[in-house]
C-alpha positions in Angstrom: -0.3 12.6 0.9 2.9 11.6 -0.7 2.8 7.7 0.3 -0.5 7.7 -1.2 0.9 9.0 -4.7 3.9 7.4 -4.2 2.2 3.7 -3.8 -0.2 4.6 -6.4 2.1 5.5 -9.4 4.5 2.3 -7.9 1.2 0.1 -7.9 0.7 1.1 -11.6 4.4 0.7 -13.0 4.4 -2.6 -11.2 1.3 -3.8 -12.4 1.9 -2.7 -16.2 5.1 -4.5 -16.3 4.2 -7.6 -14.7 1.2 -7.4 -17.2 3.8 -6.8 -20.2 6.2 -9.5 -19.5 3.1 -12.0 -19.2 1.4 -11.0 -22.5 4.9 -11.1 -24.3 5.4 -14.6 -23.1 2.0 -16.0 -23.7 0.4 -17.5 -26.7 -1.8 -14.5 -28.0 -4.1 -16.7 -29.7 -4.5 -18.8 -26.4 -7.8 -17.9 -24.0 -5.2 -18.9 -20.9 -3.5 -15.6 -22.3 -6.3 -13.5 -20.8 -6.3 -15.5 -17.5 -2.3 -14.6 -17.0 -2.7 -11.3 -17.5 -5.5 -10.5 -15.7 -3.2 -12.5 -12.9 0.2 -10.4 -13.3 -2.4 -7.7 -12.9 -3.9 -8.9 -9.6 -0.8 -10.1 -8.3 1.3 -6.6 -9.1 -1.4 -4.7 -7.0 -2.1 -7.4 -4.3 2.4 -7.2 -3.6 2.1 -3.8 -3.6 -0.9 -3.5 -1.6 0.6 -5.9 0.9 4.0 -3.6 1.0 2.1 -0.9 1.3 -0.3 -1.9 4.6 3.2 -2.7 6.5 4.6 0.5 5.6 1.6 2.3 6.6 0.8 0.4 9.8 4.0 -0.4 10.8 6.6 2.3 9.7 4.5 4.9 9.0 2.1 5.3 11.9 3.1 2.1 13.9 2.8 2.3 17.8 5.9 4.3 18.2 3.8 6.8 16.0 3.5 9.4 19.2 3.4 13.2 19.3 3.1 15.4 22.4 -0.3 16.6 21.2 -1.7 13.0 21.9 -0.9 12.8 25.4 -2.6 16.2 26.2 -5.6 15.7 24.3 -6.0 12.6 26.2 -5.4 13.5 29.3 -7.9 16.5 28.5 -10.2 13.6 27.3 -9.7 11.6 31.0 -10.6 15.0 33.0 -7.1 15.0 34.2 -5.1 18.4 33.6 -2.4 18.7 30.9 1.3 18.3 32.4 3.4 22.0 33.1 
C-alpha cells in the first residue's frame, strides 16, 4: 500500500509544479495559457504514470517476484503433491 501513496502524493507534487512553472511563464491573458497548463498537467501524471508501471511490473513484482507459497499452491493446483 505504500507504492500506491507514495506514487500518488509524487503524481500530485509533480503535477502542481509542472503546472506552476507553466502558468508563471505564460501569458495570463492568452487562451494558449489554458492549453499549457492543462498539458504540464497531463504530462506530470502521464511521466509518473509511466515510472510508476516499470516500477510496479518490473521491480516491484517482476518475474523474479517468487515466494515459496507459489510453487506449492501450484503444484497443489497440478494434482502433484507439495515437495518435503
Amino acid at each position: 500500500m505504500l507504492p500506491f501513496w507514495a506514487f500518488t502524493v509524487a503524481g500530485w507534487a509533480i503535477s502542481t509544479g509542472m503546472v506552476a512553472l507553466v502558468a508563471s511563464w505564460a501569458d495570463p491573458h492568452s487562451s494558449m495559457q489554458t492549453i499549457l497548463v492543462m498539458g504540464a498537467s497531463i504530462a506530470g501524471f502521464g511521466t509518473l504514470w509511466v515510472v510508476k508501471y516499470l516500477f510496479l511490473d518490473k521491480i516491484m513484482f517482476g518475474p523474479d517476484h517468487h515466494t515459496p507459497y507459489d510453487e506449492d499452491i501450484e503444484l497443489e493446483e497440478a494434482g502433484l503433491s507439495a515437495r518435503s
